[in-house]
N, C-alpha and C positions, 0 to 999 in steps of 0.2 A: 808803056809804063804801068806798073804792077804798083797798087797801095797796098800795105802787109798792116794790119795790128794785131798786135800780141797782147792777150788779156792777162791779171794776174797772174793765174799760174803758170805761163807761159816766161813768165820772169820771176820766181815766188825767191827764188834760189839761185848758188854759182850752175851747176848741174842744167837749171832751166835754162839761163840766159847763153849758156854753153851750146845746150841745144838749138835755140833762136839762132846763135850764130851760123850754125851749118846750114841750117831750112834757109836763112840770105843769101848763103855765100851760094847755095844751090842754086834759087833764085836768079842771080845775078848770072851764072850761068848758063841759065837757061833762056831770059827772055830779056837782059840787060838791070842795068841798076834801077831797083825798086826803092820807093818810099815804105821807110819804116815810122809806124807808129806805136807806143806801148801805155802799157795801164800802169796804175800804181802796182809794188810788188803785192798777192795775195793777201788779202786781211789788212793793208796798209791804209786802206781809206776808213775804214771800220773803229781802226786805232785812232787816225786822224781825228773823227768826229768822237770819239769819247774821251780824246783828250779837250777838246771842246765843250763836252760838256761840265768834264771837271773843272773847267777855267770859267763857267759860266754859274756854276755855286758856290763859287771862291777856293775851288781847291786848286790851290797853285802846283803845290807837291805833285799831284795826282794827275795835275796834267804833264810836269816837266817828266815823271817817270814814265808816261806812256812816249814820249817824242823820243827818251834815250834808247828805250824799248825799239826804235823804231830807227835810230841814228846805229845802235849796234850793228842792226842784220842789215844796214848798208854799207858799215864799215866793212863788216866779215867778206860780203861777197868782193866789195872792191878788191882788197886783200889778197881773195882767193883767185882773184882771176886776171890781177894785173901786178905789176913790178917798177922796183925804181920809178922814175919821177910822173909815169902816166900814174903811176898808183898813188904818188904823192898830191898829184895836182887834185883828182876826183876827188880825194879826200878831204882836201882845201877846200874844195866847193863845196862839196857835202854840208861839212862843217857850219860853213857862212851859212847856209839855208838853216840849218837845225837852231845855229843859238838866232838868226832873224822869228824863225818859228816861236820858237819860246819865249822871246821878248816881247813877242805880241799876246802870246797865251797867257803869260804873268799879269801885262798888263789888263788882259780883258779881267782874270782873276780878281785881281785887288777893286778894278769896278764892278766885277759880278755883272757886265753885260757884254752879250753878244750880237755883233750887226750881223746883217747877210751879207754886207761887204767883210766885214774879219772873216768871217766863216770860212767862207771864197778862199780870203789867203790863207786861210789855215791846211784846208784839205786840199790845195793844189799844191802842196808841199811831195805828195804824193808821186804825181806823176813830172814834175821838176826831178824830185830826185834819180828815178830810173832813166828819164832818158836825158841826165847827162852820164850817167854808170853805161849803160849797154854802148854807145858808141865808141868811147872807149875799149870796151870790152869787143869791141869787132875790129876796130883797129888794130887791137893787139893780135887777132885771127892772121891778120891782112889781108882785112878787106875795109880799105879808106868808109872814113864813116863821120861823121859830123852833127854834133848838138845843135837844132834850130829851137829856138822858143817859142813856140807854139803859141803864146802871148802875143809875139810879131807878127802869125801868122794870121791864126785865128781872130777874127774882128766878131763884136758880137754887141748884143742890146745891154742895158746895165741893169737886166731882170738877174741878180743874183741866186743864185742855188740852181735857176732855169732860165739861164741864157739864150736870146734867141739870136742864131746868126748873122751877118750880112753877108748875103751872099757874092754879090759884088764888089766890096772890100777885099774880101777873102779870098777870091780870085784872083785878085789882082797881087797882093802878099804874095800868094802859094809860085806865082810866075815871077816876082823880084825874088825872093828866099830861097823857095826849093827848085824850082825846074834848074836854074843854074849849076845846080850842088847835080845834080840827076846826067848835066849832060857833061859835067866835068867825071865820070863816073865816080863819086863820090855819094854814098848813101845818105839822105839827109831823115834825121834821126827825131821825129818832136813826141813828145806827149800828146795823150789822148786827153777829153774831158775838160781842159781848161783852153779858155781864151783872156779878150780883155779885151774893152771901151775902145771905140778911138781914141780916147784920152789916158788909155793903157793903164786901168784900173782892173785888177786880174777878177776875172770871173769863173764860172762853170756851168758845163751842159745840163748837169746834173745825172743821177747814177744811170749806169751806162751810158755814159756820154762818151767814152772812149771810140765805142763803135760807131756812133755818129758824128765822132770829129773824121774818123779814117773814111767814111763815107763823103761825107763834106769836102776834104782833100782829095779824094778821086774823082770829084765832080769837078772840082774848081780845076786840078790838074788836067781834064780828059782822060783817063787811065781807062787802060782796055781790063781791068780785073781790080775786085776791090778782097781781100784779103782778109778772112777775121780767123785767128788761131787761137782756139780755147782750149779745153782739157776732154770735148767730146769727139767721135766721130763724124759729127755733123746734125742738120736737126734730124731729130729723132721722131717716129712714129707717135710717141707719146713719151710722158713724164714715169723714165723708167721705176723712179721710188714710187709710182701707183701701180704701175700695169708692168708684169713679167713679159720676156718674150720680144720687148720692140727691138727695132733695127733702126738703120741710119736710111733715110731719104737719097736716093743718089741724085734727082734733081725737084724742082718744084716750084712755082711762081713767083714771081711778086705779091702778087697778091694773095695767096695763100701764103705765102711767109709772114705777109702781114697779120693776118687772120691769126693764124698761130702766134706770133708771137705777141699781140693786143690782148689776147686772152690767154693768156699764161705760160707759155710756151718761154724759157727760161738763157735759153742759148743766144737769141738775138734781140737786141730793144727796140719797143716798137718803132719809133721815131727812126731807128740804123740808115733803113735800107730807103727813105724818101728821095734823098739826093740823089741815088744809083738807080732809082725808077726813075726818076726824070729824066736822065741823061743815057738811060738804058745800058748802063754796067752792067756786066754781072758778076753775081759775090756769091762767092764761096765760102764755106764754112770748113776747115779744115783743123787737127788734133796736131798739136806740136810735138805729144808725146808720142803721136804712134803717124807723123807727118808722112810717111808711105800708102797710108790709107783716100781714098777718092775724096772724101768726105762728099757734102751735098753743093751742088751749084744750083743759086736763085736766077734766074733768067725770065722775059718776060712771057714766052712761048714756049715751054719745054714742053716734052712727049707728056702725055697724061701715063700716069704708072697704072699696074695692072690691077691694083686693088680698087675694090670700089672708093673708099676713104684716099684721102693722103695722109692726114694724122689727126691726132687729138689735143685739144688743149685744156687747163685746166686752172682753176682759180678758187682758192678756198679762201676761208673767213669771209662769206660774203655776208651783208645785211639785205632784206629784200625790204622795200618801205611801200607798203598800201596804201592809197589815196581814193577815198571815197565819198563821192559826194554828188545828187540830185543837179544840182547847177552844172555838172557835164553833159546832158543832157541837150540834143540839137544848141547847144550856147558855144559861143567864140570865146576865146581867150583866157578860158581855164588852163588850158596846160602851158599857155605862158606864165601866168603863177606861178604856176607848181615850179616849173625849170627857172622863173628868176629865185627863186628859193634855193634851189642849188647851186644857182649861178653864185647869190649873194653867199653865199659859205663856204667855195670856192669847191665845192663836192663834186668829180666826174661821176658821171653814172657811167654805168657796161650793158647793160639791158632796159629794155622797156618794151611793157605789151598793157595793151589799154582793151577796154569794154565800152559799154555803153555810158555806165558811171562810174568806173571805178580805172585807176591804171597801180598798173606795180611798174617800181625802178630797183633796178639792184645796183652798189654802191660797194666800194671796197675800203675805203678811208670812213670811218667812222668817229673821225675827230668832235666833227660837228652835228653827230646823231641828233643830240639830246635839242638843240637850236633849230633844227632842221625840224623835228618835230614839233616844236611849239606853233613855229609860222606857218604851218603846213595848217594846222588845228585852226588856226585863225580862220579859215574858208570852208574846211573839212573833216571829215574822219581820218583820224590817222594812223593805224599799226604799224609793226615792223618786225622783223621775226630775223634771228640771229644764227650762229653756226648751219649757213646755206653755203651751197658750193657751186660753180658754174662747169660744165662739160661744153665744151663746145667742138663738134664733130665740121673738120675742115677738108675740102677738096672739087676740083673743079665737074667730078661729074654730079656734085648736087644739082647744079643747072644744066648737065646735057640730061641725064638719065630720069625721063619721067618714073615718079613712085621711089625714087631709094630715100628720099626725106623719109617717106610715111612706113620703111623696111626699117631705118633707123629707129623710129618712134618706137614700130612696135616691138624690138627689140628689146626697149625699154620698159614694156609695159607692166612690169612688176616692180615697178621703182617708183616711189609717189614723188614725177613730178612735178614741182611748182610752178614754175613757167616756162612756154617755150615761143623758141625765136629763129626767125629766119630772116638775114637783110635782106634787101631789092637784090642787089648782085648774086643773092641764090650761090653764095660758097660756104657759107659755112650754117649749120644749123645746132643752135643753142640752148639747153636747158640747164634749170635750176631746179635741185634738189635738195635734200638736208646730207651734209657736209659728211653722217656717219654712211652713207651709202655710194660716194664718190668712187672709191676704188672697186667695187665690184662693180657697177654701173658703165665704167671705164672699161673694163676687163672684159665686160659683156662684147662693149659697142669695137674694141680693138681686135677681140679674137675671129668679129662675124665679119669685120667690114675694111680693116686697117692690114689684114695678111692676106685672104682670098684672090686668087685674078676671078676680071670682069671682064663675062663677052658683051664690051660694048664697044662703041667709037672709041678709034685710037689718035684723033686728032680733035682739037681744041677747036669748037665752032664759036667763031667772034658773035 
């Protein structure tokens, strides 16, 4: 069994979801009836949440016009891509979800408050809608295909905005709901991104949670391939709007997928690929638009590639925050401080490197800067220094090949900078710099290290 999910643009449009249909009907062809799962259509979730927010400074208007906005380009494709009474019925459906939408949205308006539970049912509006549109829309192909509600399926915590799943509920679901549908060959068709309570209050993974619902589903299913179809060829070398010249990875780990995609790497969420390492899937990243193309498979052992790197990743607007203070000093229990501080503000960090008295953390949510720094002051000195950028150079020969860390560095050595990092697991090696020197700094470390082959070991030493 094959999990398939299809991101936005892979559904944005008649034209897209057209194309979705063939890459199944292929599919099905090839290795038997697969589970489909899809995202909200392109820009749909986007609209969602600003219709939200209009509903939440009391513009009622301003929210009902973004949901028509958004009930059109569902009508249109219906329209475009089905007839007589299947075209009538999705429409009927449609319909009942938009004025439910907006009923809720008027009402948050006129209170001018918003829960994380409204929230929830507001932007799972989203993926409700597409995937009762595309199975229709494949049936009409003829290729049998079926709306599951992915509320049924998905079981989860009732942390709104950031659902955490059960995974044993959801197991159990995926084998009453979908395997049935799978060996009836019938395609069973849910949304990505939302679930809901055992008490079947709709929730969300939160953004990108589409790829980590299709991941979640090929675990809970056993599926021998887990599926994600976006608009690239797969992950890429690096973040081509920085660095000219990249190419598509033909395979690369888990854990360097993780690596990349934790620190900025754009194609997959970090969280996706957890379920698929534990059960040792492996996932694919393949292009719907140009679906002939290999794209990249994540596996847990694949050959090491010829280049010394496998790719780069990248993250800007970062803040760096200095904590300096004599009491670090041979003393316990400073840098529990410091991290209940971030803890308390609910702040991730992405780096940290420490001295004798002093540590820097680098931070990308800057909500609770200003708080973070007053408690901080309470114990210590405190700065923090703004438009920083993180580079972070991934790939498994950092830990075979003694000296390509300190080939990398000095690669860099005309770049100031600010900190550097390397985990225990020695895959990927991390600096910070100021945010105007990212793309050449990038361009450096991809042209010396990300395209070259390497005579070194061609197998992966556990």
């Amino acid at each position: 069994m094959v999990v398939m999910k299809f991101g936005g643009t892979s559904v944005k449009d008649p034209d897209a979801i057209r194309r979705l249909a063939r890459i199944v009907m292929r599919e099905q062809d090839r290795s038997g009836t697969p589970v489909v799962v899809v995202s909200a259509m392109s820009g749909g979730t986007d609209q969602l949440l600003d219709a939200v927010t209009a509903a939440a400074r009391g513009d009622g208007a301003g929210a009902g016009h973004r949901i028509s906005a958004i009930r059109d380009r569902h009508r249109q494709a219906a329209t475009t891509l089905l007839s007589g009474d299947a075209c009538d019925d999705v429409i009927d459906t449609l319909e009942k979800l938009w004025r439910e939408i907006s009923a809720l949205l008027q009402a948050m308006a006129v209170l001018r408050e918003v829960s994380p539970r409204s929230r929830d049912a507001v932007v799972s509006a989203g993926e409700l809608a597409t995937s009762r549109l595309v199975p229709a829309a494949l049936t009409a192909t003829g290729l049998p295909a079926r709306y599951v509600d992915a509320r049924m399926v998905l079981v989860t915590s009732a942390d709104h905005g950031e659902a955490r799943p059960e995974l044993t509920a959801t197991a159990a679901r995926l084998h009453e709901h979908v395997r049935p549908l799978v060996q009836q060959g019938v395609v069973p068709l849910l949304g990505g991104f939302i679930g809901a309570t055992a008490d079947g209050i709709t929730t969300t993974l939160g953004r990108g949670g589409s790829d980590y619902s299709a991941s979640l589903f090929g675990a809970g299913l056993h599926a021998s391939e887990i599926q994600i179809w976006t608009d690239v060829d797969g992950m890429l070398t690096a973040d081509p709007r920085v660095v000219s010249g990249t190419r598509a990875l033909p395979t690369l780990s888990f854990a360097e997928a993780s690596e990349l995609a934790y620190f900025g790497a754009k194609v997959l969420h970090p969280s996706t690929i957890a379920p698929a390492v534990t059960d040792g899937i492996p996932v694919r990243i393949l292009n719907s638009q140009r679906p002939d193309e290999p794209g990249t498979t994540i596996t847990a052992n694949p050959p090491l590639p010829a280049a010394p790197l496998t790719g780069l990743a990248c993250k800007r607007d970062i803040t760096v925050v200095d904590v300096r203070s004599t009491m670090m000093l041979a003393a316990y229990g400073f840098m529990r401080r410091v991290f209940e501080v971030f803890e308390r503000h609910e702040t991730s960090v992405d780096v940290i490197t420490t001295s004798e008295v002093s540590v820097s953390i680098t931070i990308e949510d800057r909500r609770a800067l200003a708080a973070i720094v007053a408690d901080l002051a309470a114990f210590a000195e405190v700065t923090f220094e703004q438009d920083m950028a993180l580079l972070s150079a991934v790939g498994e020969r950092l830990r075979l090949e003694p000296g390509l860390a300190s080939r990398v560095l000095g690669a860099l050595d005309e770049f100031p900078l600010r900190m550097v990092s390397q985990a225990g697991a020695r895959r990927n090696l991390t600096v910070v710099l100021p945010q105007s020197h990212l793309a050449a700094a990038m361009a450096r470390v991809h042209e010396r290290f990300c395209l070259l082959p390497a005579a070194v070991p061609t197998e992966v030493v556990a």
